[in-house]
Structures are given as C-alpha cells and as structure tokens.
C-alpha positions in Angstrom: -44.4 -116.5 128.6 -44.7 -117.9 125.4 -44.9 -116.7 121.9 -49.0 -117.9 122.4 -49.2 -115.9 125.3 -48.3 -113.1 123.6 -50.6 -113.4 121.1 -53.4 -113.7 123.0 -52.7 -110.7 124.7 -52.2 -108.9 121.8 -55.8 -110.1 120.5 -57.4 -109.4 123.9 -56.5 -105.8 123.9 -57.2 -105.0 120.4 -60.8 -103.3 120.1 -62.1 -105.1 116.9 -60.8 -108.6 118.2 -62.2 -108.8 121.4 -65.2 -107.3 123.8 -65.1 -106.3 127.3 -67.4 -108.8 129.9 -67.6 -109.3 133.6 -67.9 -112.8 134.8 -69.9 -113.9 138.1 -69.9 -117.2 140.1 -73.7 -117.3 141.7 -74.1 -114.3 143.5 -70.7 -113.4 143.9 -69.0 -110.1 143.2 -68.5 -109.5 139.2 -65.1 -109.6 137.7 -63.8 -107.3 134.4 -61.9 -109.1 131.5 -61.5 -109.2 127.9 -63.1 -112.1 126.0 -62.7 -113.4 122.5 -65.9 -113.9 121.4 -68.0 -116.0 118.4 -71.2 -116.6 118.0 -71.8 -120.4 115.9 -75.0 -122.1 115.4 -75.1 -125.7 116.1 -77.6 -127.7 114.4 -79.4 -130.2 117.0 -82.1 -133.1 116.2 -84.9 -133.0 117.8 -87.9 -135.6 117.7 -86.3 -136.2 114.0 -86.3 -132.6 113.4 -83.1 -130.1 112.7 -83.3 -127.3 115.0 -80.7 -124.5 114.7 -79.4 -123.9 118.6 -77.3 -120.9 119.0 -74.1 -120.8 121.3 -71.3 -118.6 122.3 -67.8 -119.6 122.4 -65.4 -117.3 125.2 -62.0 -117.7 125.0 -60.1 -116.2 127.9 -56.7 -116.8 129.1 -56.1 -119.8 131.2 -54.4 -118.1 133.7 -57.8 -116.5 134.6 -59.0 -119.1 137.1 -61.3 -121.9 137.2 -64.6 -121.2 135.4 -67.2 -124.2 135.9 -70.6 -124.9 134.7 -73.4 -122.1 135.4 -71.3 -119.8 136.1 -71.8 -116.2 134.0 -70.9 -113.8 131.5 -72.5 -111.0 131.4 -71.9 -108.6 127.2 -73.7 -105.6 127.1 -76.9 -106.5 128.3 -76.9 -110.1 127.0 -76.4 -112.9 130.1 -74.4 -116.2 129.1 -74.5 -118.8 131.1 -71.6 -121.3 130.8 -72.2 -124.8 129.9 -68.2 -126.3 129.9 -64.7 -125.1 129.2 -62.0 -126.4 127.3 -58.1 -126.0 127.8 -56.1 -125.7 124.5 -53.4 -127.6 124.0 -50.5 -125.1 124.9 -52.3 -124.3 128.2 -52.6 -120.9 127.3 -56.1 -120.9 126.6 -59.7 -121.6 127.6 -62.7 -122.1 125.5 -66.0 -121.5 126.9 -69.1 -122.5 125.6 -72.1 -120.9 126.6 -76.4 -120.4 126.0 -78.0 -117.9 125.8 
C-alpha cells in the first residue's frame, strides 16, 4: 500500500469526511461501503438557455470492483444512479459521477 492508500482510508473512516452507502448492480444483492461524497452543480445549455443540473461525485477506492453505468447508490433515502467512473492517476481511486 501506498502513502495514497492510506489516506484514503483514513478519509473513509472518518465520520465528517465520508458517509456510509450501499451499492447495487440491477437487482442484485446490496453491498455496504464508505463513500466520499460532493454534491457540484453543473451548468448545462439548453435550447440557448443555462440550466443549473445537479450531480454527485463518489469517490471509493479502486480496489472496490468494477462499477459501470446504471448501476446504484443508494444515501439515506436518496437513490443515485451512476452515469461513468473515473480512475485517478495513482490507481488508488475511483470517481463516480452520478444523477439524481
């Protein structure tokens, strides 16, 4: 493990850093993990008009497994549904962006 790797365990277990989540792939069984979690609005165009879209971006460890497009997270009671991942760099990472 890497210095990276520590750090995002570190981050993962701390209660004001990150938020407990289950993830689900279609209607399998749900798994428990720790995600970091913010929230930033995008702005999208529209028929020439500026619409304000918000998203969620996961970040989980890579070791965690393959996550792929529609797959779920579910936050308290609010349901994300993925749209793509990202690795990092180091590999130690992955960024998931989500809707609402």
């Amino acid at each position: 493990m890497t210095v990276f790797d520590d750090l995002l365990a570190a981050l993962l277990i701390d209660p004001n850093m990150a938020v407990d989540a289950s993830w689900q792939r279609g209607t399998g069984v749900p798994v428990a993990l720790r995600v970091l979690r913010s929230s930033p609005d995008r702005l999208q165009d529209a028929f020439g008009t500026t619409i304000i879209q918000a998203t969620d971006i996961l970040q989980i460890p890579a070791s965690f497994g393959p996550v792929e497009a529609d797959d779920t997270f579910t936050i308290g009671t609010l349901v994300l549904a993925v749209m793509h991942t990202e690795r990092d760099a180091d590999g130690v990472a992955q960024r998931v962006f989500c809707r609402r």
